[in-house]
Each structure stands twice: as C-alpha cells, then as structure tokens.
Biotite code that builds the C-alpha atoms (Angstrom):
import biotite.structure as struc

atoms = struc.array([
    struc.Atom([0.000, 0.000, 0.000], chain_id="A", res_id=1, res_name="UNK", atom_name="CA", element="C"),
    struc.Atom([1.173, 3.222, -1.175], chain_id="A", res_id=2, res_name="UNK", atom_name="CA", element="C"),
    struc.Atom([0.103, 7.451, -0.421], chain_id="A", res_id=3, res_name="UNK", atom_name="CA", element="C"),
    struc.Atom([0.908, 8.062, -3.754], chain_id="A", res_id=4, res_name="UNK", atom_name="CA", element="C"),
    struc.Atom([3.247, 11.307, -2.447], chain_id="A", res_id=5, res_name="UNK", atom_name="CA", element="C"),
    struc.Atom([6.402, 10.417, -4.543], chain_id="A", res_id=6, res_name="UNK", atom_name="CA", element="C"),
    struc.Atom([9.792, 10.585, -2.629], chain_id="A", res_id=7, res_name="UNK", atom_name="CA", element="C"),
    struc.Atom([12.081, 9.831, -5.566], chain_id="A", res_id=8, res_name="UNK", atom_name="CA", element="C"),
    struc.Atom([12.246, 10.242, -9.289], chain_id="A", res_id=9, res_name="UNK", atom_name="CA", element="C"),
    struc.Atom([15.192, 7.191, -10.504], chain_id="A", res_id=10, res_name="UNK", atom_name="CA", element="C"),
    struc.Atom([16.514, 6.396, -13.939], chain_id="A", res_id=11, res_name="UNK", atom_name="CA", element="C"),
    struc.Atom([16.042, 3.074, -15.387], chain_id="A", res_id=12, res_name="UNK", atom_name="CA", element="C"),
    struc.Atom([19.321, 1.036, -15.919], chain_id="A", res_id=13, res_name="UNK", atom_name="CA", element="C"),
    struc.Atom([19.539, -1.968, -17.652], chain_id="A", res_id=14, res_name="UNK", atom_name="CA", element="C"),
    struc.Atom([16.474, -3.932, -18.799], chain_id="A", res_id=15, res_name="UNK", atom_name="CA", element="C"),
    struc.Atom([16.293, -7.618, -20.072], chain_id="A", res_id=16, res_name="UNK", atom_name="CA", element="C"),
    struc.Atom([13.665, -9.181, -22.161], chain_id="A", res_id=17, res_name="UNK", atom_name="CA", element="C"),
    struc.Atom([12.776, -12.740, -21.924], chain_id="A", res_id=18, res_name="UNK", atom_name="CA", element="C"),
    struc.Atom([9.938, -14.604, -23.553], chain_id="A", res_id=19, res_name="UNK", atom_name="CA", element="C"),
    struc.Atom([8.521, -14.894, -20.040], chain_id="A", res_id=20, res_name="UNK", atom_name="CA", element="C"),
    struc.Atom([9.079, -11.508, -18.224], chain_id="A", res_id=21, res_name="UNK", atom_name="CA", element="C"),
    struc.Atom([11.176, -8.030, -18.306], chain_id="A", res_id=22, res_name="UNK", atom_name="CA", element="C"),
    struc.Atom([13.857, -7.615, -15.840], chain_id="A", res_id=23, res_name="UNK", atom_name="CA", element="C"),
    struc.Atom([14.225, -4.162, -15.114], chain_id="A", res_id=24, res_name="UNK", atom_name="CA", element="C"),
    struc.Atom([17.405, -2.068, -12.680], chain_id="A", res_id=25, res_name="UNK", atom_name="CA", element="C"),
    struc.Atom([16.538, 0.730, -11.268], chain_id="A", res_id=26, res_name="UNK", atom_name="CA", element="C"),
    struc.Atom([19.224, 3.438, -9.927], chain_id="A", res_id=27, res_name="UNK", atom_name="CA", element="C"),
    struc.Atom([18.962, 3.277, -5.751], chain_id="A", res_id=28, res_name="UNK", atom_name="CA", element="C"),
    struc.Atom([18.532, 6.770, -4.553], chain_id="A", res_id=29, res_name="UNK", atom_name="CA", element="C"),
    struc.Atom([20.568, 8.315, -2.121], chain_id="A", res_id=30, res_name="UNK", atom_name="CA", element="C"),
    struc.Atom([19.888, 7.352, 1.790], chain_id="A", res_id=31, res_name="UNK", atom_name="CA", element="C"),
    struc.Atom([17.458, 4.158, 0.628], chain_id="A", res_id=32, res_name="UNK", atom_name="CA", element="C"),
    struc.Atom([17.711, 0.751, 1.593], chain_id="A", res_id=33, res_name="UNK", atom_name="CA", element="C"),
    struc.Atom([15.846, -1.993, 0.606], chain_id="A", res_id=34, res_name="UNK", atom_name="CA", element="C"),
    struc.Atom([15.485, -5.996, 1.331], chain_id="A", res_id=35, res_name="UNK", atom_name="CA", element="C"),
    struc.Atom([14.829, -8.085, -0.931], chain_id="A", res_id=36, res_name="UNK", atom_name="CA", element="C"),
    struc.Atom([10.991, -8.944, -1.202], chain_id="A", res_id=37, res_name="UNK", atom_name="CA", element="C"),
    struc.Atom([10.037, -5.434, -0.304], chain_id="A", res_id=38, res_name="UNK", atom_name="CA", element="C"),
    struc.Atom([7.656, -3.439, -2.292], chain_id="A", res_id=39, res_name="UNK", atom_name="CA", element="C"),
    struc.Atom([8.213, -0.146, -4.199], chain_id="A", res_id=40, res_name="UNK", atom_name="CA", element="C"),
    struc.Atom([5.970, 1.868, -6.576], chain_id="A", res_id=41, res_name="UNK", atom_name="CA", element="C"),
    struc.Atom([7.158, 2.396, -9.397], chain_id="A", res_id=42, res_name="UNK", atom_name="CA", element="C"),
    struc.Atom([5.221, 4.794, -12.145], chain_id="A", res_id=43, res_name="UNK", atom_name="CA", element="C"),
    struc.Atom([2.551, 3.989, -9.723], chain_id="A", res_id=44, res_name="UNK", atom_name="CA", element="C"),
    struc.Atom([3.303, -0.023, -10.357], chain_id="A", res_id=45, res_name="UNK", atom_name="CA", element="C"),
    struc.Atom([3.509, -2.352, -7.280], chain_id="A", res_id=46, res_name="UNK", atom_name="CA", element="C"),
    struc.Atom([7.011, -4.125, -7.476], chain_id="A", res_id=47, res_name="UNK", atom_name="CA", element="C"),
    struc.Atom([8.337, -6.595, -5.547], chain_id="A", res_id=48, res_name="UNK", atom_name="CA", element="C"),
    struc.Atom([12.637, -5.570, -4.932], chain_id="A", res_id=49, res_name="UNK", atom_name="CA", element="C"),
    struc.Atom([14.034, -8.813, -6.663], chain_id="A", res_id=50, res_name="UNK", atom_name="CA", element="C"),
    struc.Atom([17.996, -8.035, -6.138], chain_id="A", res_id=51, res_name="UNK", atom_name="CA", element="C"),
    struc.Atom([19.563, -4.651, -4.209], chain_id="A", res_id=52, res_name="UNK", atom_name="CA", element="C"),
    struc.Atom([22.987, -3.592, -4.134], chain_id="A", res_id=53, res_name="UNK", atom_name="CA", element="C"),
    struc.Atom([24.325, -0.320, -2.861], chain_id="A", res_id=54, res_name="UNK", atom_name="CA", element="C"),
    struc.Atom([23.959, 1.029, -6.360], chain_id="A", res_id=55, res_name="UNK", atom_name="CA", element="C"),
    struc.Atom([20.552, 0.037, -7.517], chain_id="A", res_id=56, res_name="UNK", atom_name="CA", element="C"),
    struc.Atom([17.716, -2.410, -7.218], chain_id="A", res_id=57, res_name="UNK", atom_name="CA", element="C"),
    struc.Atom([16.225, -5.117, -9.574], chain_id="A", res_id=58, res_name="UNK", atom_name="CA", element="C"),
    struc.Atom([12.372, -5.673, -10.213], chain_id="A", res_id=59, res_name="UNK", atom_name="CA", element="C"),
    struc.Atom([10.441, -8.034, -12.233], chain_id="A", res_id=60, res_name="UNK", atom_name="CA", element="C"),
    struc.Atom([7.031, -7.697, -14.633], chain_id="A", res_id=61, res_name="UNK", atom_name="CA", element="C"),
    struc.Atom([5.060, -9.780, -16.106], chain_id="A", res_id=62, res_name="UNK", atom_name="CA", element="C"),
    struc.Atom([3.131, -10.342, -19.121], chain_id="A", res_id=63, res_name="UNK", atom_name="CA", element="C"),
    struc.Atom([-0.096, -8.676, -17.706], chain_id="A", res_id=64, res_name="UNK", atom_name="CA", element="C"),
    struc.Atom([1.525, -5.798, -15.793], chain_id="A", res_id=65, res_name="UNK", atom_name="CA", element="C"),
    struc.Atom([3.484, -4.506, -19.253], chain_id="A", res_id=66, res_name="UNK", atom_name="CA", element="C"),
    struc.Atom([-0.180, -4.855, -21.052], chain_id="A", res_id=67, res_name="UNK", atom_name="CA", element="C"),
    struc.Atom([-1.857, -2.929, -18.513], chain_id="A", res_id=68, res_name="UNK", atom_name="CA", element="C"),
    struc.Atom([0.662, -0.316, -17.819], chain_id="A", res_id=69, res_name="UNK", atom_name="CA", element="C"),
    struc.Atom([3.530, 2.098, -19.571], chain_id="A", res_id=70, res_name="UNK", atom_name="CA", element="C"),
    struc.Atom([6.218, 0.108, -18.266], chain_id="A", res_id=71, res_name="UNK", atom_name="CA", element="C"),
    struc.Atom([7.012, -2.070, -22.135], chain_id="A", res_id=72, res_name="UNK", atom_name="CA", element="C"),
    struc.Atom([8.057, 1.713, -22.844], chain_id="A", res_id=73, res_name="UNK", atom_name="CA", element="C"),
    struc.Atom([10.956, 2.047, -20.436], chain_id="A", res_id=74, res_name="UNK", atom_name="CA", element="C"),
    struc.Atom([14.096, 2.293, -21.865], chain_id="A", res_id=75, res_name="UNK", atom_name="CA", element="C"),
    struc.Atom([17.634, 2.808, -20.226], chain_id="A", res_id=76, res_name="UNK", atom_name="CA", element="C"),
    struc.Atom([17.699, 6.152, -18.683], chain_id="A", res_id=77, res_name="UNK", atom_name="CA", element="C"),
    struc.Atom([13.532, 6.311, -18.453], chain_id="A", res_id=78, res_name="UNK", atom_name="CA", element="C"),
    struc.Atom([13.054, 8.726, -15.190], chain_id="A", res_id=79, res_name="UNK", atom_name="CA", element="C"),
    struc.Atom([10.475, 6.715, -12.810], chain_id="A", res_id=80, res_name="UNK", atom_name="CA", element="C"),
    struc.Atom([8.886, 7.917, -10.001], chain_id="A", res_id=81, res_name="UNK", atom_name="CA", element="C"),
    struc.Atom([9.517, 5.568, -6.985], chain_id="A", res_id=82, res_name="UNK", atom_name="CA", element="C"),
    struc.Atom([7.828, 5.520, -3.517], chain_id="A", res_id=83, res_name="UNK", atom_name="CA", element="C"),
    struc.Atom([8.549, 3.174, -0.756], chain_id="A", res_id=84, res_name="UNK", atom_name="CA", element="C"),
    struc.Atom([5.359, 0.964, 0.844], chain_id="A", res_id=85, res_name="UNK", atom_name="CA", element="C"),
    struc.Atom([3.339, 2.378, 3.819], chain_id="A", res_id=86, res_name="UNK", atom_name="CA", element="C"),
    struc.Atom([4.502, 1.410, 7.020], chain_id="A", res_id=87, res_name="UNK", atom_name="CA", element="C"),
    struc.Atom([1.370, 1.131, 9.728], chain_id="A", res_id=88, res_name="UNK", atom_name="CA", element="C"),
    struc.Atom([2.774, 4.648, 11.445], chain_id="A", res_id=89, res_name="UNK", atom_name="CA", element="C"),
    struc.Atom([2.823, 6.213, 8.068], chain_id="A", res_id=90, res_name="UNK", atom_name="CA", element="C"),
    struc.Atom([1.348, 9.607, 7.232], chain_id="A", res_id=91, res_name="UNK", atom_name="CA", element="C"),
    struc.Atom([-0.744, 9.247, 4.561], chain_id="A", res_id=92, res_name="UNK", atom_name="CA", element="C"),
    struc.Atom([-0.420, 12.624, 2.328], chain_id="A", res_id=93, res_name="UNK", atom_name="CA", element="C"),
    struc.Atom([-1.826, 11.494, -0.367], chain_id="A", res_id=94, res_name="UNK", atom_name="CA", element="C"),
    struc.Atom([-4.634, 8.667, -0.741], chain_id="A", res_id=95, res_name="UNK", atom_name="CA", element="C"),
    struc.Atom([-4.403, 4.927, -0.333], chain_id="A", res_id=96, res_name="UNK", atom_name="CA", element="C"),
    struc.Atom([-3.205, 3.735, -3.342], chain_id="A", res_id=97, res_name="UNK", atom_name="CA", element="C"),
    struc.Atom([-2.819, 0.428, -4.032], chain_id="A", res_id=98, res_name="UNK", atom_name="CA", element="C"),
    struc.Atom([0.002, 0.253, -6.647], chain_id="A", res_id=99, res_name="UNK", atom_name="CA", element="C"),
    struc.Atom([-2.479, -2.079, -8.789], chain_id="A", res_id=100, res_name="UNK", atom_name="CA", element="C"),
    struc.Atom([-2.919, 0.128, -12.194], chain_id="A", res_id=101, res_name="UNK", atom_name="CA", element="C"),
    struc.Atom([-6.347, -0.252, -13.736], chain_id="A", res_id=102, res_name="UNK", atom_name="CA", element="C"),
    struc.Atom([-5.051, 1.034, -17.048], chain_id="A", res_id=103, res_name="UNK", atom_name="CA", element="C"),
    struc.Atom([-2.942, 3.299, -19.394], chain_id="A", res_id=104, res_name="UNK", atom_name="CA", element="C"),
    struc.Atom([-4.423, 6.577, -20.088], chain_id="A", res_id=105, res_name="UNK", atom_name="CA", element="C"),
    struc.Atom([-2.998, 9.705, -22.914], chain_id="A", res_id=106, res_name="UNK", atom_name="CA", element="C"),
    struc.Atom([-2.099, 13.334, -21.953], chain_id="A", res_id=107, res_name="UNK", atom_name="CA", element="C"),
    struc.Atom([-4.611, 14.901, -24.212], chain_id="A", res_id=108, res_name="UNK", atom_name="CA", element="C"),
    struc.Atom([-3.785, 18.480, -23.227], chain_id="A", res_id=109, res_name="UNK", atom_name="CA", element="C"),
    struc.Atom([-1.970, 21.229, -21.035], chain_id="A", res_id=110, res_name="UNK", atom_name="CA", element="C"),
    struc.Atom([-2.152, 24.514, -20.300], chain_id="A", res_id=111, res_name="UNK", atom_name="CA", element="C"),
    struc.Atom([-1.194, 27.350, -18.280], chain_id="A", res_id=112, res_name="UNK", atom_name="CA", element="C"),
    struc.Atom([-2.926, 28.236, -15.669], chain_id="A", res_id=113, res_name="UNK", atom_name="CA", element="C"),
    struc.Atom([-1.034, 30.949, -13.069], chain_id="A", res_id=114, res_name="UNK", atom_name="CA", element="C"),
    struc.Atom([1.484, 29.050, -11.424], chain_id="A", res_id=115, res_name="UNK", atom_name="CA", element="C"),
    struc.Atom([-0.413, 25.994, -11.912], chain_id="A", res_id=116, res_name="UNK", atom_name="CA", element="C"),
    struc.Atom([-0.433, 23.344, -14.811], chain_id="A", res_id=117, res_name="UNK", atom_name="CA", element="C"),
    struc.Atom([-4.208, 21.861, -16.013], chain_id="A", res_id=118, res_name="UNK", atom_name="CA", element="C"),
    struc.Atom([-3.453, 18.605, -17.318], chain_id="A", res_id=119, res_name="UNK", atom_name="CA", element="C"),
    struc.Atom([-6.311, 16.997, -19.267], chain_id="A", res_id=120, res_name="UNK", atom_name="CA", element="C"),
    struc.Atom([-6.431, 12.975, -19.431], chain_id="A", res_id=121, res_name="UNK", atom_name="CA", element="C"),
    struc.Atom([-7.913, 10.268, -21.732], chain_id="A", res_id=122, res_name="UNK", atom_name="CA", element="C"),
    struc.Atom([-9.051, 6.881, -20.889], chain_id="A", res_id=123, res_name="UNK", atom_name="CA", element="C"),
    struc.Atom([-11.085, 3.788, -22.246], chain_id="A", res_id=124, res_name="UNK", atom_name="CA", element="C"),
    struc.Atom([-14.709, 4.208, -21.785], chain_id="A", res_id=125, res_name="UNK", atom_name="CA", element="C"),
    struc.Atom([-15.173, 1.307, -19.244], chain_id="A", res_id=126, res_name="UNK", atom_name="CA", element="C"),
    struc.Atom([-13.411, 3.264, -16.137], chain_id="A", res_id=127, res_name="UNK", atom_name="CA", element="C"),
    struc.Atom([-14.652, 6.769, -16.711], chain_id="A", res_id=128, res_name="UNK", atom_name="CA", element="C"),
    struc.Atom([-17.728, 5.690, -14.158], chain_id="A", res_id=129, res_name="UNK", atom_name="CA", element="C"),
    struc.Atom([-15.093, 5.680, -11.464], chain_id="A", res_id=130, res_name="UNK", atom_name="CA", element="C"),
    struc.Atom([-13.802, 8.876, -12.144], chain_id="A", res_id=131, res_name="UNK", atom_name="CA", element="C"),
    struc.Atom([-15.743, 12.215, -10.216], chain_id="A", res_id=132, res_name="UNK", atom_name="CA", element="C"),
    struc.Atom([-14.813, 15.781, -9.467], chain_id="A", res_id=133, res_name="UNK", atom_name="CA", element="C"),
    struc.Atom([-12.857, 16.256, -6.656], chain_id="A", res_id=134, res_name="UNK", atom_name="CA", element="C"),
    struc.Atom([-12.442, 12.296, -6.033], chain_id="A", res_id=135, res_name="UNK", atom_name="CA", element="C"),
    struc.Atom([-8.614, 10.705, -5.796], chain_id="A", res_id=136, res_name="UNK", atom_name="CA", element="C"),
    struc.Atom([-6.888, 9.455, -8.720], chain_id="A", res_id=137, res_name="UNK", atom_name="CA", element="C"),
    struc.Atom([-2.983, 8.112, -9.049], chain_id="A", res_id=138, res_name="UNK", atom_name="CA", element="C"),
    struc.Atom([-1.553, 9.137, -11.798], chain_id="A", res_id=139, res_name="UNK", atom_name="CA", element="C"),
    struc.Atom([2.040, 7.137, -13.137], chain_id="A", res_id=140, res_name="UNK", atom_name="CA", element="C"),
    struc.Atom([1.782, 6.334, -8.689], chain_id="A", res_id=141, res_name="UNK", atom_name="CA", element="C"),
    struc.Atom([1.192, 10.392, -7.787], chain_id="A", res_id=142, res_name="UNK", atom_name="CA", element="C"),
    struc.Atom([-1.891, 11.113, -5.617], chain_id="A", res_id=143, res_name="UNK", atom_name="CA", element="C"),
    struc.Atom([-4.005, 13.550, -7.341], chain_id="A", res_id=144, res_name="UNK", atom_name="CA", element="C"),
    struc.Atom([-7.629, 15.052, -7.037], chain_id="A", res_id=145, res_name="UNK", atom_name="CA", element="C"),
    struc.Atom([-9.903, 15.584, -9.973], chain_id="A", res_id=146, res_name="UNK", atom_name="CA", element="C"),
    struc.Atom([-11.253, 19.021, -10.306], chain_id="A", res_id=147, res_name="UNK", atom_name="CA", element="C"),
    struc.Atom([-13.564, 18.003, -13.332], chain_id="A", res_id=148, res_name="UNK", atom_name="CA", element="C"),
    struc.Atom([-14.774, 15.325, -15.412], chain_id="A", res_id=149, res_name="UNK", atom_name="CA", element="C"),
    struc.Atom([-14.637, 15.261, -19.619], chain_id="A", res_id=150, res_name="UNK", atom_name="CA", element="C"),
    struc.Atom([-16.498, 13.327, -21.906], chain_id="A", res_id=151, res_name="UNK", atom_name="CA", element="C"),
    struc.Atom([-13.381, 11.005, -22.309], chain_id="A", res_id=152, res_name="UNK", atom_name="CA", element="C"),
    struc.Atom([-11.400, 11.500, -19.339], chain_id="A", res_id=153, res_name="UNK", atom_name="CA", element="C"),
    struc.Atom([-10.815, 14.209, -16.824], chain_id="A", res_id=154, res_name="UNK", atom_name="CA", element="C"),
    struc.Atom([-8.377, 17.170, -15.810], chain_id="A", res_id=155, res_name="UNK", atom_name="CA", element="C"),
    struc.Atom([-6.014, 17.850, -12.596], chain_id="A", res_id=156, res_name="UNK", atom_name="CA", element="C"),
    struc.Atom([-4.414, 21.449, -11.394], chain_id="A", res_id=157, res_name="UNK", atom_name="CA", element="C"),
    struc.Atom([-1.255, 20.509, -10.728], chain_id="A", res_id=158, res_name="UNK", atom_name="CA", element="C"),
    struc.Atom([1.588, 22.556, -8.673], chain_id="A", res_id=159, res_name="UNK", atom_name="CA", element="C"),
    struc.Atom([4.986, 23.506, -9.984], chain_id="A", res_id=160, res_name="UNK", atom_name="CA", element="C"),
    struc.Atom([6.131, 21.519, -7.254], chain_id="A", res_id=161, res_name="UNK", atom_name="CA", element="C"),
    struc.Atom([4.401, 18.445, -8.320], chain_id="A", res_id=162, res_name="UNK", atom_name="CA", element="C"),
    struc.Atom([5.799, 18.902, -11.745], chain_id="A", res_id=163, res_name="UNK", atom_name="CA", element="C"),
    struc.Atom([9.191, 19.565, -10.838], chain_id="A", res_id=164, res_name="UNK", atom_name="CA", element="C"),
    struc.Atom([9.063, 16.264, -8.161], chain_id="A", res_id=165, res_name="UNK", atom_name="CA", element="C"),
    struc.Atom([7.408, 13.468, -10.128], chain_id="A", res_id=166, res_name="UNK", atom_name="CA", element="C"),
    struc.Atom([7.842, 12.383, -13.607], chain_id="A", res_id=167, res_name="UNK", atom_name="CA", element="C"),
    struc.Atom([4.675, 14.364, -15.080], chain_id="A", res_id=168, res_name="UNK", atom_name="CA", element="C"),
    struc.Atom([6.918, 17.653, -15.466], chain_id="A", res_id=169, res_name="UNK", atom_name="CA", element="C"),
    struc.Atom([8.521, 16.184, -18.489], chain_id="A", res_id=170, res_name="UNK", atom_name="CA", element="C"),
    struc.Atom([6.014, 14.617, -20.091], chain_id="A", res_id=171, res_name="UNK", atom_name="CA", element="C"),
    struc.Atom([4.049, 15.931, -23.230], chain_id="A", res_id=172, res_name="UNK", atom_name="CA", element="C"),
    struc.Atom([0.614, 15.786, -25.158], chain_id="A", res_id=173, res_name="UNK", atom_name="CA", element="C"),
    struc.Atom([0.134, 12.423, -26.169], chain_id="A", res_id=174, res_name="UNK", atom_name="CA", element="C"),
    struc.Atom([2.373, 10.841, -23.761], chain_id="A", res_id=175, res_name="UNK", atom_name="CA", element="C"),
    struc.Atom([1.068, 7.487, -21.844], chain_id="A", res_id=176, res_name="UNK", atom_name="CA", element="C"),
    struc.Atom([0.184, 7.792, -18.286], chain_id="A", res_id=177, res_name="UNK", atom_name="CA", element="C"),
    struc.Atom([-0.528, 4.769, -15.923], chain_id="A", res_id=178, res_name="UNK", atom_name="CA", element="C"),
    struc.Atom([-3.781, 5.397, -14.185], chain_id="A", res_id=179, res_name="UNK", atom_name="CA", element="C"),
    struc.Atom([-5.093, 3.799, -10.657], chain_id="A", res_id=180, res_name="UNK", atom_name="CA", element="C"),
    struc.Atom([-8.943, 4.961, -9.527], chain_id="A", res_id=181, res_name="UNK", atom_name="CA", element="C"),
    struc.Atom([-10.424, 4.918, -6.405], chain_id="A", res_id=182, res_name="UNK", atom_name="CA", element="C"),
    struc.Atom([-10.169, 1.894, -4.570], chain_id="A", res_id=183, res_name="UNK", atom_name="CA", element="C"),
    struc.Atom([-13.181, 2.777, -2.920], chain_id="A", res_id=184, res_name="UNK", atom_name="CA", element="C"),
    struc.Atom([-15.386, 2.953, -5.865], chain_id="A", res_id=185, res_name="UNK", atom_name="CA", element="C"),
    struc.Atom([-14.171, -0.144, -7.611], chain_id="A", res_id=186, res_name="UNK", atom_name="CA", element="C"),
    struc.Atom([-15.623, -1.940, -3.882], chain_id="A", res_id=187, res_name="UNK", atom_name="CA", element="C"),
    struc.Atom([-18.881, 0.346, -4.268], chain_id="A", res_id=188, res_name="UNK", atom_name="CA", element="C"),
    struc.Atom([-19.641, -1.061, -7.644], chain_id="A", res_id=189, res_name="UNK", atom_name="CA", element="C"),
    struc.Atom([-18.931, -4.615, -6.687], chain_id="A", res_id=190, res_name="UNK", atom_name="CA", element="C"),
    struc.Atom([-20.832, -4.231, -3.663], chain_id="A", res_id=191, res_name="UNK", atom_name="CA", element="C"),
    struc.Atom([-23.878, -2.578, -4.960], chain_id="A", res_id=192, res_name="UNK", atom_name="CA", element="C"),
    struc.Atom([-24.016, -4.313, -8.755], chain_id="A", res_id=193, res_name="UNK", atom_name="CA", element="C"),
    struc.Atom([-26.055, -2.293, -11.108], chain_id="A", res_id=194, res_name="UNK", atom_name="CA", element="C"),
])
C-alpha cells in the first residue's frame, strides 16, 4: 500500500527481455535501503525488490503488468517515479493507493494556468464511471484530485512543485500515463451491482 506522495524520481538502468518476463534495474537513490521482497511503486506499479545492491535495485514484470501499464516503454535512462510501501505509522499525504494500475491513459492536453499546470487525461470508456470531481486518482503512482470530469477523461491542477518532483513535469501531449482509480469505488460497484 502506497500514499501516492512520490519521494524519488530514478533512472532506469539496464532492462532484459525474456519470452517470459522483463527484468528491469533501477538506480537506488541516495539514503534508501531496501530488502529483498520489499515493495516499491514504481510509475505507480507495485514491485516486488528482486535483487539490491548499494547502487541500484532489480524488479520483475510480467506479461499482464506490461499490457496494462507504460512500463514495455521504459528504456535505459527512463526517469520513474519511486515511492517506498506504507509502514502502519505512516502519514498518509496522499490517498491509499494500491500500486495495482487499472489502465494506461494519454495526456490529451496542457495549459497554463497561473502558477499551476491543467493537465487533461484520456481513458477507455469502461473506467470513466469511477472517475468524479474532486475524487482521488494516481496518476504514473502520484496522488491527485480531480477538479472536473470530460467526456473522455478528466483534468487535474497541478503545482509547480508536483511537476518539478514526479515524472509528469517532463512529459508531453500524447504521452502514456498509468492510471489507478479509487479503490473505494471499484468496492462500491462490486458491492452494490447495477
């Protein structure tokens, strides 16, 4: 479980393709730690720390997770935005986000707004019912709130400290995004069937 604040952004190292999985290195960032087994977000992604040294870290995806996500697109030297799993005396800043990406979504536009950057969002059809103004959303792992919905997606406000922290900064019209919703209305729905 995740806040979806991120602490880190890393650059991909090496990555191996098999027919079964993509092996992936990750740069360790200064003052972290990790054992092996442990869990990181990264891009918003789950990932369970397959081999640490003192210089970076190892993870492992599968099949499904590259199909679902932007993470066949990582190349050596892709920036990533990492945060480390909750801990049960954790502050959560953000929202609980599971680290279980629902889908890829497209930076459709962005524009200027004071300081601020609106960022407008595509998505398939089938998980725009779980997207509302001023409801959570993670966004390549970053906890954001909606402040409105689209006919095909939605926008976010976001800070010029979010930009220059996370990933998002450098990204352009058009580029990929991994997208999480609301945990709590994917149990709503299931709950309460239509």
């Amino acid at each position: 479980m995740f806040s979806g604040i991120v602490e880190k952004i890393g650059l991909v190292g090496d990555i191996r393709d098999t027919p079964l999985q993509r092996v992936v290195s990750i740069g360790m960032p200064a003052g972290w730690k990790f054992a092996e087994g442990e869990s990181v977000a990264v891009e918003g992604v789950c990932s369970t720390v397959q081999l640490r040294s003192a210089r970076s870290f190892q993870v492992v995806y599968m099949h499904e997770t590259l199909r679902r996500t932007t993470l066949g697109a990582l190349r050596p030297g892709s920036p990533v935005n990492l945060e480390r799993s909750l801990r049960l005396n954790s502050l959560v800043s953000g929202h609980l986000v599971q680290g279980h990406v629902d889908t890829a979504g497209r930076i459709q536009r962005i524009r200027k707004d004071g300081e601020a950057r609106i960022y407008e969002f595509t998505l398939p059809a089938r998980y725009l019912r779980y997207i509302v103004e001023k409801g959570s959303i993670a966004i390549d792992g970053i906890s954001l709130t909606v402040a409105a919905t689209t006919a095909r997606g939605f926008r976010v406000s976001l800070l010029a400290y979010t930009l220059a922290r996370t990933t998002l900064g450098g990204k352009k019209t058009g580029d990929p995004v991994n997208l999480e919703v609301d945990l709590v209305a994917k149990y709503v729905e299931k709950l309460f069937p239509q």
